[in-house]
C-alpha positions in Angstrom: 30.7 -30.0 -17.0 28.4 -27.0 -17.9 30.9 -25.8 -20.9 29.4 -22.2 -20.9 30.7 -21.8 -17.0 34.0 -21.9 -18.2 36.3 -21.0 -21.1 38.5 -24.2 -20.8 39.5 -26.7 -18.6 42.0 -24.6 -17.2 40.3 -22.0 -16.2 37.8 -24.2 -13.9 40.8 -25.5 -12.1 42.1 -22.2 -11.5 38.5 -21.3 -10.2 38.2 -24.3 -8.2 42.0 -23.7 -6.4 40.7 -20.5 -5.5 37.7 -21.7 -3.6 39.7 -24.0 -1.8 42.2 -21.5 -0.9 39.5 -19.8 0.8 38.5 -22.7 2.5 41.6 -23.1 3.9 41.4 -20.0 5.4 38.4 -20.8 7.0 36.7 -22.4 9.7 38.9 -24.2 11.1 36.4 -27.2 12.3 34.7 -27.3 8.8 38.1 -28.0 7.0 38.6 -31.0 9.3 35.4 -32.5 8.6 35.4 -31.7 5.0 38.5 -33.7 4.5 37.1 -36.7 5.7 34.5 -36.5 2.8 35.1 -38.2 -0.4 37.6 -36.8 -3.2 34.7 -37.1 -5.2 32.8 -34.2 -3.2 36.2 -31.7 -2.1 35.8 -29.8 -5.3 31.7 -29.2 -5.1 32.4 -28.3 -0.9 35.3 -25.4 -1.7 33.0 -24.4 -4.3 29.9 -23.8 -1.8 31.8 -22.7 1.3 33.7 -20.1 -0.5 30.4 -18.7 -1.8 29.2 -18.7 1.7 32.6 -17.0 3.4 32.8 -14.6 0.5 28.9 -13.2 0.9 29.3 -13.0 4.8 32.4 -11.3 4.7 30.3 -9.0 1.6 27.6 -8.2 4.5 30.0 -8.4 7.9 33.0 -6.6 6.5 31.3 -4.0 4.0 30.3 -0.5 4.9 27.2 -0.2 2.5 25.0 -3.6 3.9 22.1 -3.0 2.0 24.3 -2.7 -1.1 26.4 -5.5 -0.4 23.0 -8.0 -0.2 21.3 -6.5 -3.6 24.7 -6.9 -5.1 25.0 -10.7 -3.9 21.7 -11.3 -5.0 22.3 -9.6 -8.4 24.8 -11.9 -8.7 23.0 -15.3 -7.8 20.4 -14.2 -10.6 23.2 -14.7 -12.9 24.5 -18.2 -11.3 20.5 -19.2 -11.7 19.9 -17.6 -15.0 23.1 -20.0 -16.0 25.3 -16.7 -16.7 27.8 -16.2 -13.6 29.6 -13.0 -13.0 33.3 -13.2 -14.5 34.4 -14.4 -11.0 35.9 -17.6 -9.9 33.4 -17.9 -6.9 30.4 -17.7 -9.2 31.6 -19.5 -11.6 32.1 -22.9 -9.1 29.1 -21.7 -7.5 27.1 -22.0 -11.2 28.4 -25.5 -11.8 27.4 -26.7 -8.6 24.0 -25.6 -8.5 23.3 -26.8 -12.0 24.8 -30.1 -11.3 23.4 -30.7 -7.9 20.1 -29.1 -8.6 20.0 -26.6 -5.5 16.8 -24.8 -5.1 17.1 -21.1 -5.1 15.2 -20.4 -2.0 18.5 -21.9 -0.4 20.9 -19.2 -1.1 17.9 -16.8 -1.0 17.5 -17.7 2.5 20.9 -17.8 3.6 21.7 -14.1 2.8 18.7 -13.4 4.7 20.2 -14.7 7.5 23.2 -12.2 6.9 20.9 -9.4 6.9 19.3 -10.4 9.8 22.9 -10.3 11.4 23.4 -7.0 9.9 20.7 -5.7 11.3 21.6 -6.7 15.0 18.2 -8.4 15.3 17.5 -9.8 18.6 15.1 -13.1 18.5 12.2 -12.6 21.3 11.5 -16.6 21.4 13.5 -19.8 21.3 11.3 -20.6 17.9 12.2 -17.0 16.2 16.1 -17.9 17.2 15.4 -21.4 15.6 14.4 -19.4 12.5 17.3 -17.3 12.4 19.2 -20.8 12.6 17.4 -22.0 9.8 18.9 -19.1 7.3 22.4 -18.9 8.3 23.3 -23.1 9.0 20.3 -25.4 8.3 20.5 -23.4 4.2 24.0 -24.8 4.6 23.3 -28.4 5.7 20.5 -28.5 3.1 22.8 -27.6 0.0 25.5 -30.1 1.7 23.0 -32.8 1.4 22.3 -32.1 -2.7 26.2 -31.8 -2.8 26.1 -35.6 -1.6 23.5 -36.6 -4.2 20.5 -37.4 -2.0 17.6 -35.2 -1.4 15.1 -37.0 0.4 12.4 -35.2 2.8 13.4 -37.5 5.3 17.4 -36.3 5.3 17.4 -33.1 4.3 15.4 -32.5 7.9 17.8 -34.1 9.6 20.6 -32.2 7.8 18.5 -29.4 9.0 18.6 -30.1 12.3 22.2 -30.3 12.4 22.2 -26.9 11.0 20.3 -26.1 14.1 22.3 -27.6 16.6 25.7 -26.4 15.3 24.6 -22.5 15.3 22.9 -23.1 18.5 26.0 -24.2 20.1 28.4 -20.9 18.2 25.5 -18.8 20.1 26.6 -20.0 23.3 30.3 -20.2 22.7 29.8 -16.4 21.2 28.3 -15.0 23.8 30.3 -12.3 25.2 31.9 -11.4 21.6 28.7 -11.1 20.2 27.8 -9.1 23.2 30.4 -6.6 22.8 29.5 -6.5 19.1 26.6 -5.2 20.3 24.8 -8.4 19.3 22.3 -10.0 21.6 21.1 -13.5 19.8 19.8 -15.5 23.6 16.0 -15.2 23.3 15.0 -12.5 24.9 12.0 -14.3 27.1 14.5 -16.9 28.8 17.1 -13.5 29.5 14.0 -12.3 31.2 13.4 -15.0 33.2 16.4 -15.0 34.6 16.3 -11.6 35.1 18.8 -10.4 32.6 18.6 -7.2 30.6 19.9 -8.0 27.4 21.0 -3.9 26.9 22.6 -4.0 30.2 24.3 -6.9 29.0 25.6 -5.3 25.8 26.6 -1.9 27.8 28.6 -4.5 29.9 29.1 -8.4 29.4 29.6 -10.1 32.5 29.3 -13.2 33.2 26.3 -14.3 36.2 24.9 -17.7 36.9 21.5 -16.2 35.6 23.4 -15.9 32.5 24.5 -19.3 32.6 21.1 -20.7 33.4 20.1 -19.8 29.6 23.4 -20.4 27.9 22.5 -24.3 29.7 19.0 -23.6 28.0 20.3 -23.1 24.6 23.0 -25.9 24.8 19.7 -28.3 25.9 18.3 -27.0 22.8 21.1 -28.1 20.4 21.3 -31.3 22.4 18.2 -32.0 21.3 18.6 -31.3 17.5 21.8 -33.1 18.0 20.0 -35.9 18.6 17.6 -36.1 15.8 19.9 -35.3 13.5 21.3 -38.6 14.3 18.5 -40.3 13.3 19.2 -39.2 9.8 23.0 -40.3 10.1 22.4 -44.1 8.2 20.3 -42.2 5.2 24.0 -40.2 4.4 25.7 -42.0 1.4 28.4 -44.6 3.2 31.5 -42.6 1.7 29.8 -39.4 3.3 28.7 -40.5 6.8 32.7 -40.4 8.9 32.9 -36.4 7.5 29.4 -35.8 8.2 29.6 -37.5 12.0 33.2 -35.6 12.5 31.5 -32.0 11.9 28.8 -33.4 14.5 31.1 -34.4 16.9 33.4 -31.4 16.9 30.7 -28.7 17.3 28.8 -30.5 20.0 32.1 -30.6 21.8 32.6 -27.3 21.9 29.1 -27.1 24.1 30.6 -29.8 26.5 33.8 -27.5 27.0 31.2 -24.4 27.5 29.4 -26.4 30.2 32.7 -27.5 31.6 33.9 -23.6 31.7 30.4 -23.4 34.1 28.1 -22.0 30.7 30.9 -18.9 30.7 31.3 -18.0 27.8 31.8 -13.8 28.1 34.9 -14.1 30.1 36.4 -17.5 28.5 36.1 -18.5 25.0 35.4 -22.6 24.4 38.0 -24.3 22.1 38.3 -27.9 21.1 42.3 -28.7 21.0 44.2 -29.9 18.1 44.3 -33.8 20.4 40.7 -33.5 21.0 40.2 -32.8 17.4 41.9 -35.7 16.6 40.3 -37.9 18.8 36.8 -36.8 17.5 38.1 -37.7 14.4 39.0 -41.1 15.2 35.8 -41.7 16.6 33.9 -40.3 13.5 35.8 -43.2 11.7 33.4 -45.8 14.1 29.8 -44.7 11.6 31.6 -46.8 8.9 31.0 -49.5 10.8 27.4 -48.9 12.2 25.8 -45.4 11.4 22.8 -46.7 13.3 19.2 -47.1 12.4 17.5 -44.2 10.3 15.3 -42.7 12.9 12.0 -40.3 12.1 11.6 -37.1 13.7 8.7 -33.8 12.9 10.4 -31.1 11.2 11.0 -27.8 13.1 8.4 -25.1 11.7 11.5 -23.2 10.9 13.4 -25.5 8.2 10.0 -26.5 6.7 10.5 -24.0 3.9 13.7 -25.2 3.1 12.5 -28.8 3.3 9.7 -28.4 0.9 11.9 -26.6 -1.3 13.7 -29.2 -2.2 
């Protein structure tokens, strides 16, 4: 333990109950998974997911965005520079990055995804939506990887492409929310193909089969990364691969129930029930088994920054 983090012993458990207490509170599907990863790891994941809750909410929730970023950035210069703010957040945070060497770009990039959702930017292509993609989940799949203790080019893309595939599927389950949040994130040339306005759709969410034609797009998308990313799945440590394959499970699931509600996802919201859940997790359990046969795949332009970062 980096003994200049902390005071004492006690005071890094006290740090490390807060972060999971705001795990707790958090996404629902990532606490299922995360419990399925190895004691060994629970500490390091509150640590990193409360970082990432607390600087969204910083950005989401705040009324001064451009001062909420420079302050979150102020304050990873002091996790880097080995000196964290006298907060219990960047204190974990501090300990983790020392002890799981995560390259700065990571962070870096994920609160540029914030910004980018702070500034309601719209993504004219399916590659600039993959880049967004890249900042606000591949960054997390990347550091999740380090947290594990590998950090091979060959994983850490694959981790990125599950990154890919998970916020490509919250796209389409977000639709109409994100519409009347006056957020537009389906790329723009496929709304035009099908004839959408994106404005008109923000002045007035509705659901059409046009509209569904590109939420089926975007979900084909996922499926894709979906795939490759299970080509990385036998690279995961063994103790790692059930909570890894249960987050992978539960997110793609929550496409199939969008496609089952006919790709409507403005007048119905997708939700995976507590049975299905279950289930899922049962299933995870199978990769202990046979996580199949590490597969290679190119890396998406977009995640190649983070890849080579590492």
């Amino acid at each position: 333990m980096p003994a200049a983090f902390f005071a004492n012993e006690d005071q890094r458990r006290a740090d490390l109950r807060t972060c999971h207490e705001i795990l707790e509170r958090g996404s629902k599907s990532f606490v299922a998974a995360s419990h399925l990863l190895p004691k060994r790891l629970h500490d390091r994941t509150a640590a990193l997911y409360a970082f990432c809750r607390v600087a969204d909410d910083a950005v989401d929730l705040g009324s001064d965005v451009p001062a909420a970023l420079a302050r979150l950035h102020e304050r990873l210069d002091h996790v880097y520079a080995g000196r964290p703010e006298n907060d219990p957040v960047d204190r974990a945070l501090a300990e983790v990055v020392a002890t799981c060497g995560i390259p700065e770009t990571v962070p870096r990039a994920l609160l540029e995804g914030f910004a980018w959702d702070a500034e309601k930017r719209r993504y004219p292509t399916a590659e600039d939506l993959d880049a967004y993609c890249a900042r606000v989940a591949a960054t997390v799949g990347v550091m999740m990887t380090l947290l594990f203790g590998e950090r091979s080019k060959a994983l850490v893309a694959r981790a990125c492409d599950l990154g890919l595939a998970m916020q490509l599927t919250n796209i389409c389950r977000d639709v109409g929310e994100d519409a009347r949040a006056n957020r537009m994130y389906l790329p723009l040339d496929w709304l035009t193909e099908a004839g959408l306005d994106p404005d008109r759709l923000i002045a007035q969410p509705v659901h059409s089969e046009a509209l569904g034609t590109v939420v089926r797009r975007v979900l084909q998308r996922a499926d894709t990364y979906y795939r490759r990313a299970d080509g990385g799945m036998a690279l995961y440590p063994a103790d790692c691969r059930v909570g890894v394959r249960a987050a992978r499970l539960i997110y793609s699931e929550i496409g199939r129930v969008v496609a089952r509600n006919h790709y409507d996802s403005v007048s119905r919201r997708a939700y995976t029930s507590k049975a299905r859940k279950l289930f899922l997790l049962l299933r995870a359990l199978r990769v202990r088994l046979y996580a199949g046969s590490a597969r290679g795949a190119e890396t998406s332009p977009a995640v190649q920054f983070l890849v080579d970062s590492v």
